[in-house]
C-alpha positions as CSV (number, residue, x, y, z in Angstrom):
1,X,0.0,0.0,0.0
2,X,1.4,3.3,-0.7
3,X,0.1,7.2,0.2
4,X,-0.1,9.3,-2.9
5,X,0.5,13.2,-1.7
6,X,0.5,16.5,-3.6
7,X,3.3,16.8,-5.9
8,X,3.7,20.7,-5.0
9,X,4.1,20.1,-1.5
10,X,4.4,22.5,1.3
11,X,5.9,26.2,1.1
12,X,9.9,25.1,1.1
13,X,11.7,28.4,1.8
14,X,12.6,27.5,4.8
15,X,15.2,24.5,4.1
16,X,19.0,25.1,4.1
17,X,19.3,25.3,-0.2
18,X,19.0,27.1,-3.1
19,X,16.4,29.6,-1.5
20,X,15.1,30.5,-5.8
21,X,14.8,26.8,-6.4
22,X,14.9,24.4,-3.4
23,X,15.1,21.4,-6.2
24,X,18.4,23.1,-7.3
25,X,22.0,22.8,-5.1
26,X,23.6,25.7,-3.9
27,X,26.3,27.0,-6.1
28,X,25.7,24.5,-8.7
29,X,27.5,25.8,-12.1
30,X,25.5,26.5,-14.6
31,X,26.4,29.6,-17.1
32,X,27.4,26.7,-20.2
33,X,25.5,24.3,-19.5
34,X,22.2,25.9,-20.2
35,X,22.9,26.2,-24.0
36,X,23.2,22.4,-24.7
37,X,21.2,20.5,-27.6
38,X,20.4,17.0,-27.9
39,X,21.2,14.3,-30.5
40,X,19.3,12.0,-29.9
41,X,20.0,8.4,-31.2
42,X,17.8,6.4,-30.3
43,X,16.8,5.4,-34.3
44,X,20.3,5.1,-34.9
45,X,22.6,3.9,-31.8
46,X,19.6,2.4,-30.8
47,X,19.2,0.2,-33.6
48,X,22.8,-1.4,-32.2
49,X,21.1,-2.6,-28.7
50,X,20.7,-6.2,-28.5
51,X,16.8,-6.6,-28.8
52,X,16.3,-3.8,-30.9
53,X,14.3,-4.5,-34.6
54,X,12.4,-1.2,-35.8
55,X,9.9,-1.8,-38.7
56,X,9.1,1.7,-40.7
57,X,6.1,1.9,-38.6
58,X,7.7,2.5,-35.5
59,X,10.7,4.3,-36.5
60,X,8.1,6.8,-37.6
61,X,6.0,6.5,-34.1
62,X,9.8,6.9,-32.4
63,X,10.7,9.9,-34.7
64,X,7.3,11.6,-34.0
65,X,7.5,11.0,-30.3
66,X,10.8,12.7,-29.5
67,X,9.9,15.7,-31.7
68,X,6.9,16.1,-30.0
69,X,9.3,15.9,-26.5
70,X,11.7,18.8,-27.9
71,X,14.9,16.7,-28.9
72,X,17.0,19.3,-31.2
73,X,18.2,16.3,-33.4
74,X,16.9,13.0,-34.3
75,X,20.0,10.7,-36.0
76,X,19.3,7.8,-38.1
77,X,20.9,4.7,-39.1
78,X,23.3,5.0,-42.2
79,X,21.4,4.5,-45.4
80,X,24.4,3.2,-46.8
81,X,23.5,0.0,-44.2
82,X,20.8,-1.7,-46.1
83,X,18.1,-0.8,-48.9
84,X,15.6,-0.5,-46.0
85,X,17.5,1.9,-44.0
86,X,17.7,4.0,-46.6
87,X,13.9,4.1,-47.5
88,X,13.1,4.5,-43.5
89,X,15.6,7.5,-43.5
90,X,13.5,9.3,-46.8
91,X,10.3,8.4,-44.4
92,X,11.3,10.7,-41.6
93,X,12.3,13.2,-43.7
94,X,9.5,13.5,-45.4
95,X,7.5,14.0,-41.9
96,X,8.1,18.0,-41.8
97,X,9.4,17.2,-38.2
98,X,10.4,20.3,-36.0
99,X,13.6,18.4,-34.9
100,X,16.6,18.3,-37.7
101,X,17.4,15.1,-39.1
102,X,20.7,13.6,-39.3
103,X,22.5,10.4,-40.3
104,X,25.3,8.8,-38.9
105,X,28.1,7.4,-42.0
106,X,31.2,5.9,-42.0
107,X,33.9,8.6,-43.2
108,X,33.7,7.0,-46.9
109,X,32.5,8.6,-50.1
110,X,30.0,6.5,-51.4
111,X,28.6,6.7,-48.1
112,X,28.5,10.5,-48.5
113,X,26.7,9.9,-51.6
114,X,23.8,7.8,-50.5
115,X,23.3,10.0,-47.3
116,X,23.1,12.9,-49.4
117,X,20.5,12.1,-51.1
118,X,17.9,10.8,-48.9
119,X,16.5,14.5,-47.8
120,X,18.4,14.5,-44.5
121,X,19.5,18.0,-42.6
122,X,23.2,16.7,-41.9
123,X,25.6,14.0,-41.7
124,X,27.5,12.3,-38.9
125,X,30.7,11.1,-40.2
126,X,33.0,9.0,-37.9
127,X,36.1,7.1,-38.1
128,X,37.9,5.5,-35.8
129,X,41.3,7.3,-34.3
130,X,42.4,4.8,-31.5
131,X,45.6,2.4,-32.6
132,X,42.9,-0.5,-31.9
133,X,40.8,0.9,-34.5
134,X,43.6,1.6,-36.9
135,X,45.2,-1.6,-36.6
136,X,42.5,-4.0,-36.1
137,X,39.3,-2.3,-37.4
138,X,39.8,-0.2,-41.2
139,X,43.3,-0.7,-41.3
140,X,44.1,3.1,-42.3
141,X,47.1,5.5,-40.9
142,X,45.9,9.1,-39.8
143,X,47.5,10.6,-43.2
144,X,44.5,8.4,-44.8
145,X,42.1,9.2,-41.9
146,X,42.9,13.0,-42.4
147,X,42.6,13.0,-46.0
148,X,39.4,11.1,-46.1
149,X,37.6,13.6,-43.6
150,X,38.3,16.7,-46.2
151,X,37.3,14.9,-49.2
152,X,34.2,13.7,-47.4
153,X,33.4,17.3,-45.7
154,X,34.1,19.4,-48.7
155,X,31.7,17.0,-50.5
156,X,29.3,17.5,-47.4
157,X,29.4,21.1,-47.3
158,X,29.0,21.6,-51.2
159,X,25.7,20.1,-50.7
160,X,24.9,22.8,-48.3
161,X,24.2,20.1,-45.3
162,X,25.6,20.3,-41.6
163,X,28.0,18.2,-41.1
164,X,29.7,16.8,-37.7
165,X,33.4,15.1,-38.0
166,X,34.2,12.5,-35.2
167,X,36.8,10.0,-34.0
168,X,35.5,7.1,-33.1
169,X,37.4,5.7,-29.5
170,X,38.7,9.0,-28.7
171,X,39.5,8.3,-25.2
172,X,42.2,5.7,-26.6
173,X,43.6,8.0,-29.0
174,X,46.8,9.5,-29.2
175,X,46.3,13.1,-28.3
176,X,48.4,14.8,-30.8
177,X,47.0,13.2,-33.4
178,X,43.5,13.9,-32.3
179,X,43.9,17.7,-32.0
180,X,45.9,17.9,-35.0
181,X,42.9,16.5,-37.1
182,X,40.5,18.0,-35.0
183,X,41.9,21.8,-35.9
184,X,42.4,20.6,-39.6
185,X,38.5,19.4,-40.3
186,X,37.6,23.1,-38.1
187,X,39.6,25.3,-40.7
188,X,37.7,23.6,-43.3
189,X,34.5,24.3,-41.6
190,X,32.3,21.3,-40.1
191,X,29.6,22.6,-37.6
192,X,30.3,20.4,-34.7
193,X,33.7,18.2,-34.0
194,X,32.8,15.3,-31.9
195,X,34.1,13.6,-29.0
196,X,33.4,9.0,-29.0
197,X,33.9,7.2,-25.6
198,X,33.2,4.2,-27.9
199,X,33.9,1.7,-25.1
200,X,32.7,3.4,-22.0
201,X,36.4,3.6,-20.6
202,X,36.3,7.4,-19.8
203,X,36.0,8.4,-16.1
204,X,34.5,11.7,-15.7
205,X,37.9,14.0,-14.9
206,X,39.3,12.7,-18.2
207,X,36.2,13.8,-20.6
208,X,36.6,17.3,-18.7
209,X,40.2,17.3,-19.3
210,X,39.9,16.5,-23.2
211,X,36.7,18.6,-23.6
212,X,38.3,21.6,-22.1
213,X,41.4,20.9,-24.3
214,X,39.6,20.7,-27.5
215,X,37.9,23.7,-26.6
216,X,41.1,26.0,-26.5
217,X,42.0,24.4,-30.4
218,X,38.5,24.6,-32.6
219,X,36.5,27.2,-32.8
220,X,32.7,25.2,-33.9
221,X,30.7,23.1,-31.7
222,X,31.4,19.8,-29.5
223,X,29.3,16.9,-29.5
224,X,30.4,14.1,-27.8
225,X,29.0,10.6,-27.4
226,X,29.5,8.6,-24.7
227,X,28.9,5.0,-23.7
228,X,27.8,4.0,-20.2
229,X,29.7,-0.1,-19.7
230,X,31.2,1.3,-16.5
231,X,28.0,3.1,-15.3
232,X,29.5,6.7,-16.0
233,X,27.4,8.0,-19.2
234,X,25.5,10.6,-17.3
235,X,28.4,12.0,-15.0
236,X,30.9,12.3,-18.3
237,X,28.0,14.0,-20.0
238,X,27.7,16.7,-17.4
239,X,31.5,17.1,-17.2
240,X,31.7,17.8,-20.7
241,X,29.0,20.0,-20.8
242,X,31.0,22.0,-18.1
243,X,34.1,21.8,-19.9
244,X,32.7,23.3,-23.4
245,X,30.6,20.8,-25.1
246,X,27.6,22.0,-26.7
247,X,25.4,19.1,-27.8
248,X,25.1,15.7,-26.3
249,X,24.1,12.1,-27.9
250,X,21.5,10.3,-25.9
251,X,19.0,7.4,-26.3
252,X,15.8,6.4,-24.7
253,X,15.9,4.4,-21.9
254,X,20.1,4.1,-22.8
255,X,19.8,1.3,-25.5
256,X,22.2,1.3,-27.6
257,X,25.8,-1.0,-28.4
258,X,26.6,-3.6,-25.9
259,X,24.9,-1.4,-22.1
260,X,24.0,1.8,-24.3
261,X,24.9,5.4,-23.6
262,X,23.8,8.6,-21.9
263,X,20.1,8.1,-21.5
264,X,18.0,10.6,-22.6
265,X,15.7,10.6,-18.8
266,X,19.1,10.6,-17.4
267,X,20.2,13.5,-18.9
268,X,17.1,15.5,-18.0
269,X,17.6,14.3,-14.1
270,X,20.9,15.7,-14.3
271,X,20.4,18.8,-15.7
272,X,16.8,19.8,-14.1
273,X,18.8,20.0,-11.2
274,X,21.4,22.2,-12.5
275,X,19.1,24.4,-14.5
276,X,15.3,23.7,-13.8
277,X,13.8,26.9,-16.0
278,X,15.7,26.3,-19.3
279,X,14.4,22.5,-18.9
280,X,11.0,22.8,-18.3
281,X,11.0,25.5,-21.2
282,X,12.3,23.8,-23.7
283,X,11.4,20.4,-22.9
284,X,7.7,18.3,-22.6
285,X,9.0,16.6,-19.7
286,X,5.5,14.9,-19.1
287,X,6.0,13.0,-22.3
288,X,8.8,11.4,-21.8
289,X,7.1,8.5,-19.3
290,X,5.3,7.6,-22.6
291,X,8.0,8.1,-25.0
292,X,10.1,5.3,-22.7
293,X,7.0,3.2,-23.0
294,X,6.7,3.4,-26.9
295,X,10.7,2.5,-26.8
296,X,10.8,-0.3,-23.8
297,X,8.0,-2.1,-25.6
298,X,9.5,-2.1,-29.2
299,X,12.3,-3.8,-27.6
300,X,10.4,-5.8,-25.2
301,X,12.2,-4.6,-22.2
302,X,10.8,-3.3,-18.6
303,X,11.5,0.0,-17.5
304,X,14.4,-0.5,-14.7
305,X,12.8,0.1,-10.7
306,X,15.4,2.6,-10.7
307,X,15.5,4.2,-14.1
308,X,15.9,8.2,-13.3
309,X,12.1,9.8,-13.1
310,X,10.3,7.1,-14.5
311,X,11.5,3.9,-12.3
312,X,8.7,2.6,-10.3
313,X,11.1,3.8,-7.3
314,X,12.2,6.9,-8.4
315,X,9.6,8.9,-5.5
316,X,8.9,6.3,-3.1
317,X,9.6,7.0,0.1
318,X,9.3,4.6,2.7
319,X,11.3,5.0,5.8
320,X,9.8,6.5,8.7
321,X,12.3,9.6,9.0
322,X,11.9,10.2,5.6
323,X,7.8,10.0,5.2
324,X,7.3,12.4,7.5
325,X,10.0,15.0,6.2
326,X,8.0,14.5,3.3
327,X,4.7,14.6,3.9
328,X,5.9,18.3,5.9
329,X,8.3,19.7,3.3
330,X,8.9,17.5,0.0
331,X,12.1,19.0,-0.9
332,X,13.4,17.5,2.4
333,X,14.3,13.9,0.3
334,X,14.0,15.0,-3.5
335,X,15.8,17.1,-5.5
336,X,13.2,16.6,-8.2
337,X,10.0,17.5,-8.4
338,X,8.0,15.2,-9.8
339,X,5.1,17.1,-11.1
340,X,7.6,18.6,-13.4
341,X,7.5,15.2,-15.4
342,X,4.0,14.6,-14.6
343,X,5.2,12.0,-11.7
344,X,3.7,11.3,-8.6
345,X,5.2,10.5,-5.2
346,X,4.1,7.9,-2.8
347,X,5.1,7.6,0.6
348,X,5.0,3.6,1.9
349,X,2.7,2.7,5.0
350,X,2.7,-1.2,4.9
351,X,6.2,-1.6,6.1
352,X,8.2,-2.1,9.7
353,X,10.1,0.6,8.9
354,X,6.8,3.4,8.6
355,X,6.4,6.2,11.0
356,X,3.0,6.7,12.7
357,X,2.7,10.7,10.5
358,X,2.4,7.7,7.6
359,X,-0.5,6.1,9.0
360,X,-1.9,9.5,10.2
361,X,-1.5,11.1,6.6
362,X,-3.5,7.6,5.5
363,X,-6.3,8.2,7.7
364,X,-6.7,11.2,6.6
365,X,-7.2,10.1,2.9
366,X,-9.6,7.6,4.3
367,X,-12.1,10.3,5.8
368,X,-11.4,8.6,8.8
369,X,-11.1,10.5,12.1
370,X,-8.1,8.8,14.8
371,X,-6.4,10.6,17.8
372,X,-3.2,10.7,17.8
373,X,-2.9,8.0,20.3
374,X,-5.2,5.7,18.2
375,X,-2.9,6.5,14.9
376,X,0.1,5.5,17.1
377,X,-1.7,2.1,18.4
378,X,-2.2,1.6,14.6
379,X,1.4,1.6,13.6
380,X,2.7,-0.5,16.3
381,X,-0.2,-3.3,15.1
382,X,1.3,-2.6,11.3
383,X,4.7,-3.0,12.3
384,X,3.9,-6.3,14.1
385,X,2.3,-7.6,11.1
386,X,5.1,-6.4,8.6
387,X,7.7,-8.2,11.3
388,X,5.6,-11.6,9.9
């Protein structure tokens, strides 16, 4: 049994925080990280996650859905990857969706060529930069790798698309060779350089320290894409943003290659807290419990108890301390309001650990009328039960 109370909760001036935003930390930075734009991947890194099969159909339902949220970018699959990748990629072009549309190629020409075609806003072109890559993967030196990216941008631009140049396992990359193509596909002029922990190995000091160094050599935007196998996607996402980045890949719900990368519900935890108005502005942050919905059930997976917002746990609150902070002040125990995402709280009664301003709340919602003796009688005869 659980106690469902108002979302708004009581007047919160009082607590020892941010006294403009009590769901916002003291002191917490946020002059660059209020300007950052979303790629989001879910129809195209998503495609890579183990259960993942999107017919047209659903692609289309995806695409829709995460326009209708806000996402700034929607990036595809490569058309160059099969005949039906490239006729679901003309599909959600032809939508006349708000967000722009991209597509994610390898760093080849004849890729270029296909991509180019299909009625898309930009291109993603990667390659891989590591020595594992190089040596193991395509086989080519960085003279091959840097010639390649201008012949592919120049042919890009003279299309008149956007276009994003990335390294592909940048964190394993030797760093002199990274910034010296990094500043070369700049001068040429590609809207956005981008940033691949393609193996999750990045901690979140070291995408700072590489964000904030590529910042000081190009001029145009950072993306940077980041991959969550050691459970650090959201944290290095927030550290670049800090550090100079300016748009970041996500997914829904995290699916994506082997454990996925910055989630897009992760993302907006992280930064409602740093910067609640530019979030709730530019973001409808009640659709995205549906939009994880649409995605967890094209992939047949269940959304995880403790998935940021949306988890079945995320604003339960079932200790006895904590139930009755809450049920007096909410901001006591959350540092985000759920309301803003169209959540609910619930504070959990049927439990040895519940406090008797539980019960009494309950009671309340039952029309029922208890002194405060009786309420207390009650919650010694629930924790006897919930001890068998």
């Amino acid at each position: 049994m659980t106690i469902s109370t108002d979302s708004k909760g009581a007047e919160r001036g009082h607590l020892p925080v941010n006294t403009r935003n009590p769901y916002q930390p003291v002191g917490d930075y946020i002059s660059n990280i209020s300007r950052f734009k979303i790629i989001e991947s879910t129809l195209r890194e998503g495609e890579q996650f183990a259960n993942a099969f999107f017919d047209t159909e659903t692609k289309i339902r995806i695409a829709k859905a995460l326009d209708d949220f806000g996402v700034d970018y929607i990036e595809l699959t490569s058309p160059a990857a099969s005949e039906q990748s490239r006729k679901d990629c003309e599909a959600i072009c032809k939508l006349g969706l708000k967000a722009k549309i991209l597509t994610h190629i390898r760093c080849i020409m004849e890729d270029a060529r296909i991509a180019v075609e299909t009625g898309v806003d930009g291109l993603d072109v990667v390659i891989g930069t590591s020595h594992f890559l190089r040596e193991f993967s395509h086989g080519k030196d960085m003279e091959y790798i840097t010639k390649s990216a201008i012949e592919v941008i120049n042919f890009i631009k003279s299309k008149g698309l956007e276009v994003r140049f990335s390294s592909e396992d940048s964190f394993r990359s030797d760093l002199v060779d990274l910034l010296s193509l990094y500043r070369t596909v700049d001068k040429i002029g590609v809207n956005r350089v981008g940033i691949a922990d393609t193996v999750g190995c990045a901690s979140p000091r070291q995408v700072y320290d590489l964000v904030r160094t590529l910042r000081g050599v190009v001029s145009c935007d950072i993306e940077i894409h980041l991959h969550d196998d050691t459970g650090c996607a959201i944290a290095n996402a927030y550290c670049a943003l800090e550090a100079g980045a300016t748009h970041i890949d996500t997914s829904v719900l995290g699916i994506g290659e082997r454990n996925g990368i910055t989630s897009l519900g992760g993302l907006m935890a992280r930064m409602i807290v740093a910067d609640r108005e530019h979030v709730t502005k530019k973001y409808n942050l009640h659709k995205l419990k549906d939009l994880e919905d649409l995605v967890a059930g094209a992939v047949q997976v269940n959304t995880p108890f403790n998935n940021p917002i949306t988890g079945f746990c995320a604003f339960t609150h079932k200790a006895g301390i904590h139930a009755k902070a809450i049920l007096n002040n909410p901001s006591t125990y959350e540092i985000i309001d759920p309301a803003d995402f169209g959540m609910t709280r619930y504070v959990h009664f049927a439990s040895r650990l519940t406090g008797w301003n539980a019960v009494k709340t309950r009671v309340g919602q039952l029309g029922l009328f208890m002194t405060d003796d009786q309420v207390k009688i009650v919650t010694q005869k629930i924790k006897a039960l919930a001890d068998v």
